[in-house]
C-alpha positions, 0 to 999 in steps of 0.5 A: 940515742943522744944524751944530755948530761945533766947540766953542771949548772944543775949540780950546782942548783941541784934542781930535781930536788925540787921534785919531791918537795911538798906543795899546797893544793889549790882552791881553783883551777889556775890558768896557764900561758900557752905557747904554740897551739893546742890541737883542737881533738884535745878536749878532756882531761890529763890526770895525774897521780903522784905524792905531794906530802912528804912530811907531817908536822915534824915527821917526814916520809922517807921512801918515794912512795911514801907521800900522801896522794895528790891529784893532778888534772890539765883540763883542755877547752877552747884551745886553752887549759886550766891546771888544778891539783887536790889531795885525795882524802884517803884515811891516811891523809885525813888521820895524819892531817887531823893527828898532825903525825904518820898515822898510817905505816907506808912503803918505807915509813913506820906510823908510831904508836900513838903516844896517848896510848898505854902499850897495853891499850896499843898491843890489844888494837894490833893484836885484835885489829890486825895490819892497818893497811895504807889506802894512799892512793898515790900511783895511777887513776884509772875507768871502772864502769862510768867510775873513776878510781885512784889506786895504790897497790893495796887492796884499797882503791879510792872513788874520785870525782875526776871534775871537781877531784873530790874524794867519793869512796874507799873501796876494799877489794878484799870484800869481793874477790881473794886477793890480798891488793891489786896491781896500779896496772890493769889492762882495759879492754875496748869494751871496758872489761878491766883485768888485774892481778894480786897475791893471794892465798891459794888451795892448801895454804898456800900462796898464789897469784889471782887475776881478777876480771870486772865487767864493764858498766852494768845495763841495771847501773849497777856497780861493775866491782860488785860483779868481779871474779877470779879467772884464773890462779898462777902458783907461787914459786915459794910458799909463803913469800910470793913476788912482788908484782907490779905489772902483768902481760895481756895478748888477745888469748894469754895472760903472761906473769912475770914471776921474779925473785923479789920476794914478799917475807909474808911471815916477816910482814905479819909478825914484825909489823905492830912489834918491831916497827916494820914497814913494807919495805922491811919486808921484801928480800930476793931469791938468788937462786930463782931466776925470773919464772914467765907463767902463761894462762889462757884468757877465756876460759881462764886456764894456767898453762903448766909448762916452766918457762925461765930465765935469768934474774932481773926486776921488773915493774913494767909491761910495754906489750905483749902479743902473739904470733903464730904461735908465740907470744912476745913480751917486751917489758922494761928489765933491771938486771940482776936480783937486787929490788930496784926500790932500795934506790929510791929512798928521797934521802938518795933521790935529794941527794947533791948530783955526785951522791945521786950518780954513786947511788945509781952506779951500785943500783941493777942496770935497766935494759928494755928486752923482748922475750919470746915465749913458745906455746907449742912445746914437745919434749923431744925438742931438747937444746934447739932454739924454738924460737922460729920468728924471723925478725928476733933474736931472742931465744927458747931453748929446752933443757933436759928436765922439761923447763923451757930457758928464755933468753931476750932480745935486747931493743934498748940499753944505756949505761944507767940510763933506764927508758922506764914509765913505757906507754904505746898506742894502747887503744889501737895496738894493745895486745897486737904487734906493734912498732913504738913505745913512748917512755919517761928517760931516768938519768941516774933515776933522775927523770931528765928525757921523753924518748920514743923508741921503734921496737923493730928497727931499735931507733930512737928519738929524744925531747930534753931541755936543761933543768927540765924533768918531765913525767910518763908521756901519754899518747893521744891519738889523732882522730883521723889517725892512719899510722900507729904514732899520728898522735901526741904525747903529753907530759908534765914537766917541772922546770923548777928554776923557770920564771914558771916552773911547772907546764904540760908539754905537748909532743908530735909523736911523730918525733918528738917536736913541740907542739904547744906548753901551757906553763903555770906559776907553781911548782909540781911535784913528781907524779907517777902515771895517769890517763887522759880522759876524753 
């Protein structure tokens, strides 16, 4: 893969600053300029999440994830596009708005007591009401039923009108499964089933893992969420601080959960929080001795699977695919190195930082690798120390060790020096679940995203789109209605160009290698965004 160093023009204009900067909403849907043809099947929406508030009156959000949730949506008619953008109205953003201040702790900002208020008055509202949790809704969108929810990792997610943006309704999980949040990542089946994942507390007071299924549109109207059930509970390897979980696996019978050593202190999170001004970050710590832990499940029925599959430490936000064959399940996801919590280097003081600052930061930081495992779900003890792993065409490798655990170690398909192929998206309506060839990502230069990169999982080739001073978003894939091949389709992302004459624009890429297609180019900035769909 060729690399463009970030451009010494850049330094000097430093333009990715540009990216975690407040904007406004707008009151309309603007127009763009359209430069190539816009394919005549898109006919929908691109929906898009991210933070467009970084400070309130004088107080400013500090960590990445910190900025209230703006919603973005290119809509596409005609063969031409309109873009628009909206704050979702969850309580944080409404509170700090009409209080002028962080009303609501977030990742890594603490909310300060409300002055107005006695410490007395204060200490009873935390004591009695207990952790205020944020419902800022700033990571994906994604179908429920014939609804349509923006999300966090909290067990709050937000109904969203996706044509007029508006905010309909906050939704708390924990009032119909135990879980204490859910996952931005659900998988989605064809039907419309949606799994997800979440902490929770388990048999024993214990803490475990539960994934929850919620049906697909319900023949009576009503409402699918109301219907959601646990199917099945993965243990925790430590009591009381479970994983942080941000993504899981689906195949077409397992569930796989990727267990790693970064820790939630759920003692430290209830017991610093009203006290000692904490936020979610303070919170997290890593397990040194752990290691990564994969746990299995059967889908249907519902069934953990009881064998003890380990490998080597490593952080892990993101699930590419998982599918099985004959007899194995393979697990590609995008791995950072070591044990360390990747987010301690994504505070927007690192992130706006001058280029020379951004690149020493990152220099420190775990290094990302794209890696496959392999998992073997017929396992006898009498195998001990040979590779179980019979699949022709990986080198990854199960090996079991006296004492029953199975050691995996991966196949890696892609590494770059600080150089992470994050964000991965797939052709997921038709290749979810099965063996697969591409996976489409968001290149982060120094965790400054400058590239969209395709990569061919089994030849490990690789192609690039890049632009100086350009900074794209997660590529989605749209699929050609006539499509025979699994890359006939197209990629869109959007991109901030902050020192063009238009400096923000949706790109449409050929999937195919990454050629332009079309940009409708708009006259505003657009901040960073996270992920999001394309609704047809």
């Amino acid at each position: 893969m060729k690399y463009f160093p970030i451009s010494s023009s850049n330094s000097r204009t430093a333009g990715y600053k540009k990216i975690f900067e407040t904007c406004e909403e707008l009151s309309e849907p603007l127009p763009t300029t359209i430069t190539g043809r816009i394919p005549s099947f898109l006919k929908g929406s691109l929906l898009r999440l991210g933070p467009g508030l970084f400070e309130v009156g004088d107080e400013p959000f500090y960590h990445l994830f910190d900025g209230q949730a703006l919603m973005h949506k290119f809509d596409f008619k005609n063969g031409q596009v309109t873009y628009y953008r909206k704050f979702v109205r969850t309580d944080a953003y409404v509170r700090a708005i009409t209080e002028k201040r962080v009303v609501i702790t977030e990742f890594g900002t603490f909310a300060y007591p409300d002055p107005c208020k006695n410490i007395f008055s204060r200490l009873f509202f935390s004591y009695f009401k207990g952790v205020e949790v944020t419902d800022n809704c700033l990571v994906n969108v994604y179908p429920v039923g014939e609804d349509y929810y923006a999300v966090t990792e909290t067990n709050y997610i937000t109904k969203v009108n996706t044509d007029t943006l508006e905010t309909l309704k906050k939704v708390d999980m924990c009032n119909y499964v135990n879980i204490n949040g859910v996952t931005a990542h659900p998988h989605i089946e064809r039907d419309g089933t949606v799994f997800n994942i979440g902490n929770c507390m388990g048999k024993g007071a214990t803490l475990a893992y539960n994934i929850v299924r919620t049906p697909p549109t319900q023949k009576d109207k009503s409402d699918p969420i109301e219907k959601s059930k646990v199917v099945v509970q993965i243990p925790s390897a430590e009591r009381f601080k479970p994983s942080y979980v941000h993504s899981f696996g689906m195949s077409d019978n397992h569930f796989v959960f990727v267990e790693t050593p970064v820790k939630i202190n759920l003692l430290k999170f209830l017991s610093a929080w009203s006290i000692r001004g904490s936020n979610y970050m303070d919170c997290f710590e890593s397990n040194e001795s752990q290691g990564t832990l994969f746990h299995l499940a059967r889908k249907d029925p519902g069934e953990y699977i009881d064998h003890k599959y380990k490998g080597a430490p490593i952080g892990m936000f993101h699930h590419i695919n998982t599918y099985e064959d004959g007899g194995f399940i393979v697990v590609d996801l995008c791995a950072w190195k070591g044990f360390e919590f990747v987010y301690n280097y994504l505070w927007l003081a690192n992130l706006r930082a001058n280029w020379d600052e951004v690149k020493k930061a990152a220099m420190m930081a775990p290094q990302p690798e794209v890696r496959r495992y392999v998992i073997p779900l017929d396992v006898h003890k009498e195998e001990q120390g040979k590779n179980l792993v019979s699949l022709p065409y990986t080198t990854a490798t199960a090996v079991m060790h006296a004492d029953g655990m199975i050691w995996l170690e991966p196949e890696v398909l892609f590494s770059g020096p600080r150089q992470a192929f994050e964000f991965p998206q797939i052709n997921y309506a038709r290749y979810a679940g099965k063996n697969y060839t591409y996976t489409y990502g968001l290149g982060l230069n120094h965790f400054i995203p400058d590239r969209i990169c395709k990569l061919n999982v089994k030849t490990k080739e690789t192609w690039v789109w890049q632009e100086p001073d350009s900074y794209p978003s997660e590529p989605l894939f749209v699929q050609t209605p006539d499509a025979i091949d699994e890359d006939d389709g197209v990629l869109l992302t959007i991109v901030a160009a902050p020192g063009s004459q238009r400096p923000g624009y949706l790109l449409i890429l050929n999937a195919k290698d990454l050629s332009e297609v079309a940009r409708a180019e708009v006259e505003c900035s657009i901040p960073v965004t996270f992920h999001g769909m394309y609704k047809p």
